[in-house]
N, C-alpha and C positions, 0 to 999 in steps of 0.2 A: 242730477247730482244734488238738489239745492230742492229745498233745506233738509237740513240735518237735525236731531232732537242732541240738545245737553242733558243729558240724565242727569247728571252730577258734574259736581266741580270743589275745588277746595284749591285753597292756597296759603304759603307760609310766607311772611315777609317780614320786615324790620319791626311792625308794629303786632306781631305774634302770630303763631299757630295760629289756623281755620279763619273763618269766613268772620266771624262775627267779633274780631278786634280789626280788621280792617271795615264793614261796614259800621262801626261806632270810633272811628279815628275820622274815615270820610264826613262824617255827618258833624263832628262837633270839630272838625277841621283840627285835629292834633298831625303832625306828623310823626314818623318814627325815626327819622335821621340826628345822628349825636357827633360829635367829634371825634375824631377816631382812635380806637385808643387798642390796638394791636401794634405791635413792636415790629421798629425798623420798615413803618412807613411814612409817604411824605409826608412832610409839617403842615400842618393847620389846614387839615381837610375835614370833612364831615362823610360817615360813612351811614348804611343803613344795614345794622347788622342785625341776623335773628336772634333772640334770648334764648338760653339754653340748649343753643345746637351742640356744642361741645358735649353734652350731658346725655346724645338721644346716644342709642346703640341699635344694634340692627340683628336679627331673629340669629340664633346662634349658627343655624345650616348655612346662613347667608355670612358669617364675618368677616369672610377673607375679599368681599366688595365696602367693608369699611373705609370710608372718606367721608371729608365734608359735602362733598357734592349729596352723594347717594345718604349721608346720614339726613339733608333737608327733604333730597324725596322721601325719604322714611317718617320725617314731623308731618309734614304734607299729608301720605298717606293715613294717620291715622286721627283725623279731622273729619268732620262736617258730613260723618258715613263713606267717604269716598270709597273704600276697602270693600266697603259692605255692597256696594251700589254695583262695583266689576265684578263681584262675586255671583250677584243678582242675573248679573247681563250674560257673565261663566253658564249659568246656567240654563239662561234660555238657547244660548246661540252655541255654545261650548268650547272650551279650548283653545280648541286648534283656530277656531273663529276670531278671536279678538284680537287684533293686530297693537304694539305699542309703539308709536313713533315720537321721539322727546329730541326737542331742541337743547342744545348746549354750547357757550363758547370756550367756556376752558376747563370741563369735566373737573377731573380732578388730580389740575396741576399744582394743586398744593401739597399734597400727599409726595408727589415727586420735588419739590421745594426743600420740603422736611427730609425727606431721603440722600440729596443730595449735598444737608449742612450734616449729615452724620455720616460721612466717609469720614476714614479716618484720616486724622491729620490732614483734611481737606483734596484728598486726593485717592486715588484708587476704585472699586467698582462701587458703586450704590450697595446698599442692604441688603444682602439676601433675603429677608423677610418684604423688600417693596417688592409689590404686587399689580405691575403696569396693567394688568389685564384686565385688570378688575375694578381697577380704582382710576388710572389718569388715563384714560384710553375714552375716548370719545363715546364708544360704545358700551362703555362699562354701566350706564347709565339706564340705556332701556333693556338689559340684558338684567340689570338687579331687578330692575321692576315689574320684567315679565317672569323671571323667579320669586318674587316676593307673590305677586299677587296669581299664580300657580294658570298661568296662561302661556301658550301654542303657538298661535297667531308669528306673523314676522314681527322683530323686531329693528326698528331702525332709528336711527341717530341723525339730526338734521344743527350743521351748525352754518349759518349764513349771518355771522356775527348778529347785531340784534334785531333783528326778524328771525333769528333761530326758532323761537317758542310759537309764531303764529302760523310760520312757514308748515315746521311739525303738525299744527292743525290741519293746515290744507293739504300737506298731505296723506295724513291722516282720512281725511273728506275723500284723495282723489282712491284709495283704497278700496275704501265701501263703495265707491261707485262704480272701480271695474269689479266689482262682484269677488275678490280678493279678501276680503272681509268683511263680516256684519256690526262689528262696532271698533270701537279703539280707543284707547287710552293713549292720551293729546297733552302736548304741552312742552313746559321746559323747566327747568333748573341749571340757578348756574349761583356760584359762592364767590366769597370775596377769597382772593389770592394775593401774593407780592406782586404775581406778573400783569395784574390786572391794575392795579394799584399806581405802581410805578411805570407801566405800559401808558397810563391813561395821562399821568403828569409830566412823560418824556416830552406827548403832544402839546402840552401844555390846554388840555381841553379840561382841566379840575376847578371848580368854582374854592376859594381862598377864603376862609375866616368866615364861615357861614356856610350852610344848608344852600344849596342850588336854586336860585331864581327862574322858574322856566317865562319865558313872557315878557322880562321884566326888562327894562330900558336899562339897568346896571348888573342885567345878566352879566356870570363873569364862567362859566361854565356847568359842569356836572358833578354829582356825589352818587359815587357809584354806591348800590345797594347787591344785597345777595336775596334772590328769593326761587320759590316753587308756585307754579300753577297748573295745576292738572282738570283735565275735563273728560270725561266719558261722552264720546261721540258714537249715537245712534240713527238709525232709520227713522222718519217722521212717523211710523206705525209702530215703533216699538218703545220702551221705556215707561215714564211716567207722563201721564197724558197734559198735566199742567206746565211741562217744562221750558226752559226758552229755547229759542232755535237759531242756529245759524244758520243766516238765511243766501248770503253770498262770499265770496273772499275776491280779493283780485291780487297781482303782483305782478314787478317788473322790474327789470336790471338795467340801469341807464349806461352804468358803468363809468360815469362821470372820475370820478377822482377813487384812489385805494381809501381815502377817508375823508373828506368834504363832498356834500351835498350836493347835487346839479346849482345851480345860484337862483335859477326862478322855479325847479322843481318840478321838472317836466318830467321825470318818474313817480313822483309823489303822485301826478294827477294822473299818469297813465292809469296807475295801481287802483286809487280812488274811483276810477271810470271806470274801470274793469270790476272791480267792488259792485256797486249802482248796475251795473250791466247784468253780474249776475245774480242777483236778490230780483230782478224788475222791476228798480225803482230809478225815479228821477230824485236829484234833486234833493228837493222838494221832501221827500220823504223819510227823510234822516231829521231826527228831531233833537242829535248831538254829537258831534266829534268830540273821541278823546284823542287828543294830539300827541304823537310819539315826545315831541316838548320836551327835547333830554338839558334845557339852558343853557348853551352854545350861543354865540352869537351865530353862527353862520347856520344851524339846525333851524334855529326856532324863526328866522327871518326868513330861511327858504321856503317851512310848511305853511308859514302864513300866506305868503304868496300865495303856494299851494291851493290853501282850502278855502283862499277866496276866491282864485281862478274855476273853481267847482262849484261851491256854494254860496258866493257874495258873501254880502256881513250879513244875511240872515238866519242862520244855522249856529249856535251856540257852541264854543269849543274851550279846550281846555288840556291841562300836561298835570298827570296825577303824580309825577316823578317827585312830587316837593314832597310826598308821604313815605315813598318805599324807596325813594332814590331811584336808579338807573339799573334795573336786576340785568340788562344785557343780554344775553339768551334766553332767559324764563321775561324777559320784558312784556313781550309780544303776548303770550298766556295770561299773565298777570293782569296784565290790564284789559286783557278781553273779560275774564272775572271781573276788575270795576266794572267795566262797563255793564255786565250781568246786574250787579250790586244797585249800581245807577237805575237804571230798569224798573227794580223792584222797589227802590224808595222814591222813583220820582222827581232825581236828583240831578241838577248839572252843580258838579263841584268847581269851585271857583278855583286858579291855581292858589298854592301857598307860600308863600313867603313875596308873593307879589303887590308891592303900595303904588306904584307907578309903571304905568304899561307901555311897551315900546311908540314911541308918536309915530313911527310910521307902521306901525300893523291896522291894517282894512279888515281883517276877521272878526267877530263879534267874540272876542275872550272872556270869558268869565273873570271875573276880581274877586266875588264873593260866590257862596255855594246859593245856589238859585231854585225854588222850586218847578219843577216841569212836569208834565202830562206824556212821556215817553214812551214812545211806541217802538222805533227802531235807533237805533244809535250804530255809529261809525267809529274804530280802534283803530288805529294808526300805529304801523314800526317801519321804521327805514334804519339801515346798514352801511357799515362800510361797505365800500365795494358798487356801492349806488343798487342795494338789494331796496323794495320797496313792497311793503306786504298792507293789507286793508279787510277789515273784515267788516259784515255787517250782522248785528246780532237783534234780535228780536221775539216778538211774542208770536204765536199764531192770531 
């Protein structure tokens, strides 16, 4: 099954369209998260919103799959060749071959949001013009994009709240491998909503008066971000021959709590073990963790445990959340792209917004962005639900 070729990849996040305002946000340590400033949500939060999504529009045969969700996969798609690259792979393998499998956690319940403040007088059927099938339906999502990009293949929807977008890879991965498919278009998208918004401060898990500290000893929570990360997953003998690969994934379901962590993360390390297990590597051989590090007290102090019970304080880690905020279903994809990113510059990113580090994490955390010699690096997403997802990405 292992490894797979990334032919391509693209992502959209708080800090813009395609690949190269996030690898120059990484590098000179800007983030993209602002205050929030959409109407009728909680006070004094920070969001990670993308520029001009409002603005995209989507191919005229496609309009009636208009939403925020599918208008990000839409910026996404026409980035960094992504479009061109499925087109590419359409044609060697064809069609009915390329499978699209996309994470999501709340497609496009905003569209149904909007529908439901314009009954009239507050009461009676939604609009005849909402369009659930299309737009707030889970599925509405790989269904536009195997429409948009004129592909056959199955498509399917994977929502495991945030291991949605990595989960989608793997099985993505497990597709090609029963011979089901010869590539696939992987990943997730997920937007900011009211239900996301005010779901997240019901919990009381929102970091207040400031951008999300992940790491940080006055961690006070999360700032949810909206983003896309998409990857074309191939055969090791097909695509562009300099590409990186993914070389193992693992995951597991603890089931510990509907929403707290196990407490010492003993699904984190299942996941990470099972990762290592299948790349064939110890250890040893990971030269970075990106840490799921969503700034929770009870998230970031479980992984630490975690990735020290795995890899001691010798292995370098880190929570890129303080750039794009918390994308939530597209999380997982998103940051397997850092990690990609990381790879190609050489880069361990230090977290952001962090001046003082928890006294008791035993992990070796970044503070500042580090230069490294990187060979394989380690993604990290865990979920409600005690979903627990790990991937390993790397070079031949």
């Amino acid at each position: 099954m292992w490894p797979l070729k990334i032919s391509a990849c693209t992502a959209a996040t708080a800090l813009g369209p395609g690949l190269a305002p996030l690898r120059k946000a990484l590098l000179a340590r800007q983030g993209g998260l602002r205050p929030c400033d959409l109407p009728g949500m909680p006070d004094g939060i920070w969001i990670g919103r993308v520029p001009g999504l409002e603005t995209v529009t989507l191919p005229a045969a496609l309009a009636g799959f208009a939403c925020r969700n599918n208008r990000l996969a839409e910026l996404a798609l026409g980035c960094d060749g992504f479009a061109g690259a499925v087109a590419a792979a359409r044609a060697r393998h064809g069609a009915d071959r390329i499978a699209v499998v996309l994470g999501t956690s709340t497609a496009g319940i905003e569209e149904t949001e909007q529908a439901w403040q314009q009954r009239e007088n507050g009461t009676g059927p939604l609009p005849a013009s909402f369009d659930y099938a299309r737009t707030h339906d889970l599925q509405a999502l790989p269904r536009y994009l195997r429409a948009r990009l004129g592909l056959r293949g199955p498509a399917l929807v994977v929502s495991t709240a945030c291991t949605s977008g990595v989960r989608a890879m793997t099985e993505a991965a497990a597709l090609i491998a029963a011979g089901v498919a010869d590539a696939a278009v992987a990943g997730g998208v997920d937007t900011l909503c009211r239900m996301t918004l005010h779901g997240f401060a019901s919990l009381e898990l929102l970091s207040r008066g400031g951008p999300t500290r992940p790491c940080a000893a006055d961690r006070d929570g999360i700032s949810i971000g909206e983003g896309a990360g998409l990857v074309l997953l191939e055969r090791e003998g097909d695509g562009p021959a300099d590409a990186p690969l993914l070389l193992g994934a693992g995951a597991s379901s603890d089931g510990h709590h509907m929403s707290s962590p196990h407490p010492e993360g003993l699904g984190a390390v299942a996941a990470m073990r099972a990762a290592l297990d299948s790349a064939g590597l110890a250890p040893g051989g990971i030269d970075y963790v990106n840490l799921h590090g969503t700034g929770t007290r009870a998230n970031d102090a479980m992984e630490d445990r975690a990735v020290h019970q795995v890899f001691g304080s010798f292995v370098p880690c880190s929570s890129t959340k303080g750039w794009t905020g918390h994308t939530l279903g597209a999380s997982g994809a998103v940051e397997a792209i850092i990690a990609l990113l990381c790879l190609e510059e050489g880069l361990v990113p230090g977290c952001l917004n962090l001046t003082e580090l928890d006294a008791e994490f035993r992990a070796d955390v970044a503070m500042e962005n580090r230069p490294a010699a990187l060979r394989r690096v380690m993604s990290n997403s865990f979920g409600f639900g005690g979903s627990n997802c790990s991937l390993v990405l790397g070079r031949a």
